[in-house]
C-alpha positions as a Markdown table, in Angstrom:
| # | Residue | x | y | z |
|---|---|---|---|---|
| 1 | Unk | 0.0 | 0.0 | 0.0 |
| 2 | Unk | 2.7 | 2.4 | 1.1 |
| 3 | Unk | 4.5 | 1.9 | -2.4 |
| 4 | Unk | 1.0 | 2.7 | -4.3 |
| 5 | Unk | 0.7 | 5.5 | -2.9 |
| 6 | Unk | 4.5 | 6.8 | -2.8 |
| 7 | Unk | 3.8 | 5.9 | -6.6 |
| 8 | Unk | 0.7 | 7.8 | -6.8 |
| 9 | Unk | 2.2 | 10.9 | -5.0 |
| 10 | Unk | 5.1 | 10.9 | -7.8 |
| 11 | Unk | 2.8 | 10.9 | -10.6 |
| 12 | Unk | 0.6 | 13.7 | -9.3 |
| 13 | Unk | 4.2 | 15.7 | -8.5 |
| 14 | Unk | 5.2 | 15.1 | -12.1 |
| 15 | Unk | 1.6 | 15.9 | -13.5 |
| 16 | Unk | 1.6 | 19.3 | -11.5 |
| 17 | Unk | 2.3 | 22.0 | -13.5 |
| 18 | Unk | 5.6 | 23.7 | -12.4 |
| 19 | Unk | 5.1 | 27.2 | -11.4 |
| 20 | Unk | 7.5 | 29.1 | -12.8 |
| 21 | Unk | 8.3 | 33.3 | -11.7 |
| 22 | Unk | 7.5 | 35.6 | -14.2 |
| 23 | Unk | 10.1 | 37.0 | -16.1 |
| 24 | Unk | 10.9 | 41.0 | -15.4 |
| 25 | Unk | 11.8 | 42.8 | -18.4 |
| 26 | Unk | 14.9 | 44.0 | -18.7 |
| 27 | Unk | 16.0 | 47.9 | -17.8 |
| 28 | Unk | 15.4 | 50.0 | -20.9 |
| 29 | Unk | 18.6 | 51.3 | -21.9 |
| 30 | Unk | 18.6 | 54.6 | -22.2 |
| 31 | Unk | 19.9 | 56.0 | -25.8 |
| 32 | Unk | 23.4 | 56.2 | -26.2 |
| 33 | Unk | 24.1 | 60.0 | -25.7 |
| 34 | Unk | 25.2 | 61.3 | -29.1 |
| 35 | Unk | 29.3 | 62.3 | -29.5 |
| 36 | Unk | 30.4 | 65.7 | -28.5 |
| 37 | Unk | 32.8 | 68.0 | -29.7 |
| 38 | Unk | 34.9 | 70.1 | -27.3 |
| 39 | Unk | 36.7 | 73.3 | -28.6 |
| 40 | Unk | 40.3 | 73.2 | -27.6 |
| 41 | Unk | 41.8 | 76.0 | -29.3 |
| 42 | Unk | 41.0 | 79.8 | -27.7 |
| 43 | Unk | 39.4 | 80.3 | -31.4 |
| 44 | Unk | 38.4 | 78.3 | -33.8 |
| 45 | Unk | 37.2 | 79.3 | -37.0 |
| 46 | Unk | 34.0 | 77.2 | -38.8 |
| 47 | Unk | 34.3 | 76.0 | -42.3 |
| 48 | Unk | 32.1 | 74.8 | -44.7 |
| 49 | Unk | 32.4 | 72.2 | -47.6 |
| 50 | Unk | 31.1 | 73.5 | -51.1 |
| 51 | Unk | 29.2 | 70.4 | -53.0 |
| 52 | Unk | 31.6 | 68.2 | -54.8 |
| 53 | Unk | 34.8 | 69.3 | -53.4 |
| 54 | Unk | 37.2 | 68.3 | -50.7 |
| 55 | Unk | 38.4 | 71.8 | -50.0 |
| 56 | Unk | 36.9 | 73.6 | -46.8 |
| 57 | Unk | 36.3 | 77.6 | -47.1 |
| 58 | Unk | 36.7 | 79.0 | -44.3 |
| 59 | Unk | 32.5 | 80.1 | -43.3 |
| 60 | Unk | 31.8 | 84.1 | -42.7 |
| 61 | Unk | 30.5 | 83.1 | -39.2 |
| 62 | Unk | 32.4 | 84.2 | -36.0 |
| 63 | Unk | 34.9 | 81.6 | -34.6 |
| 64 | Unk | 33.6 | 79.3 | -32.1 |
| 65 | Unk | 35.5 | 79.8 | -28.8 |
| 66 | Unk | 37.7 | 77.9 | -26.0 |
| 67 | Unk | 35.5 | 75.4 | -24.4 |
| 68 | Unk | 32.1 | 75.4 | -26.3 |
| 69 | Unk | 30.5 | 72.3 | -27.2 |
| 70 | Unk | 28.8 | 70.6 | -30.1 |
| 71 | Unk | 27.1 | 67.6 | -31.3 |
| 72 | Unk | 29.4 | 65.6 | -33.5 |
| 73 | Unk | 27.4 | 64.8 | -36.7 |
| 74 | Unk | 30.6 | 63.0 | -38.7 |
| 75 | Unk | 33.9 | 63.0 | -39.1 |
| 76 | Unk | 36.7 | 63.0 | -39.5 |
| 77 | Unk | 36.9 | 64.1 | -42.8 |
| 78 | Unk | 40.3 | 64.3 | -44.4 |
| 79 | Unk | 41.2 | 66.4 | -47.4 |
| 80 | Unk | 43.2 | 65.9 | -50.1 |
| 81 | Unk | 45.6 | 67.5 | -48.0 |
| 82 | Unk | 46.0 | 65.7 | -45.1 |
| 83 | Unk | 44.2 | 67.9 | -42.7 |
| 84 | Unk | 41.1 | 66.6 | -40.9 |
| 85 | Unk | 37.2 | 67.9 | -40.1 |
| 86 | Unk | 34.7 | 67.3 | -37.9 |
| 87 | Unk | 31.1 | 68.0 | -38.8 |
| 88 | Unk | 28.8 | 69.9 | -36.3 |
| 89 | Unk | 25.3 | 70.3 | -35.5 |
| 90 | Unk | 25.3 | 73.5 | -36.3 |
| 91 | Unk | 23.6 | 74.6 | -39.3 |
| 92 | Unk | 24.5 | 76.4 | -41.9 |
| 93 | Unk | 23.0 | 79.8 | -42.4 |
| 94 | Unk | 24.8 | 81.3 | -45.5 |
| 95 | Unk | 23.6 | 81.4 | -48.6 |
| 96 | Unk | 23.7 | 79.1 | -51.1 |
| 97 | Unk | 24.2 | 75.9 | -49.0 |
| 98 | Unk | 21.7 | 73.0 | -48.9 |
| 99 | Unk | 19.3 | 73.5 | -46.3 |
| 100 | Unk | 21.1 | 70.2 | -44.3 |
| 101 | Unk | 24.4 | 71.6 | -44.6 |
| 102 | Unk | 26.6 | 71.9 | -41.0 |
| 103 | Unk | 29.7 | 73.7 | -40.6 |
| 104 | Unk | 32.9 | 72.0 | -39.8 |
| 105 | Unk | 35.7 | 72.3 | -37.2 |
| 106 | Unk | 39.6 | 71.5 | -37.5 |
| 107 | Unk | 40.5 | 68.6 | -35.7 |
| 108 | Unk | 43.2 | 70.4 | -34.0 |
| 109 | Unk | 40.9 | 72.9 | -32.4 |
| 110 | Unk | 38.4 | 69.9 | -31.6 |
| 111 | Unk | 38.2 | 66.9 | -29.4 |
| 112 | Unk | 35.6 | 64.5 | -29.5 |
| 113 | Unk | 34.0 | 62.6 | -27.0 |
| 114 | Unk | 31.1 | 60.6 | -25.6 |
């Protein structure tokens, strides 16, 4: 008798459904904040990149200044010459540009980060 029902308690263990905890989602991540520039140099002038040429003109803006920051859209951009850009967030307010266009920062004046 004592072996039935030691039987019959193991079947009715293994026929119990097995509660298992709910599973707690994961922490959203927040967004990776986007790249920043830094200015490094006491001024810095902007420049801008005419359409289908690798040759920055300097931009008739005033120069950005020792520790100012910016969003860093792309870059670096090298020109024929060896010398490097980065792309800001700022927008382009002369005429003649596309209405997307951003002005660019020397490299040496400009430290990214994240």
């Amino acid at each position: 008798m004592k072996q039935l029902f030691a039987s019959l308690a193991a079947a009715a263990l293994l026929a119990a459904p097995i509660s298992v905890p709910a599973a707690t989602p994961a922490p959203s991540a927040s967004p990776a904040a986007p790249a920043t520039l830094t200015v490094v140099c006491q001024r810095a002038p902007l420049y801008v990149f005419q359409s289908g040429t690798d040759r920055p003109m300097r931009a008739r803006t005033p120069d950005v200044t020792m520790g100012q920051r910016f969003e860093l859209v792309s870059g670096p951009r090298t020109t024929l010459e060896s010398f490097q850009f980065y792309e800001t967030n700022i927008a382009v307010v002369e005429p003649g540009y596309p209405a997307n266009a951003h002005y660019w920062i020397s490299r040496d004046c400009a430290i990214p980060s994240r």
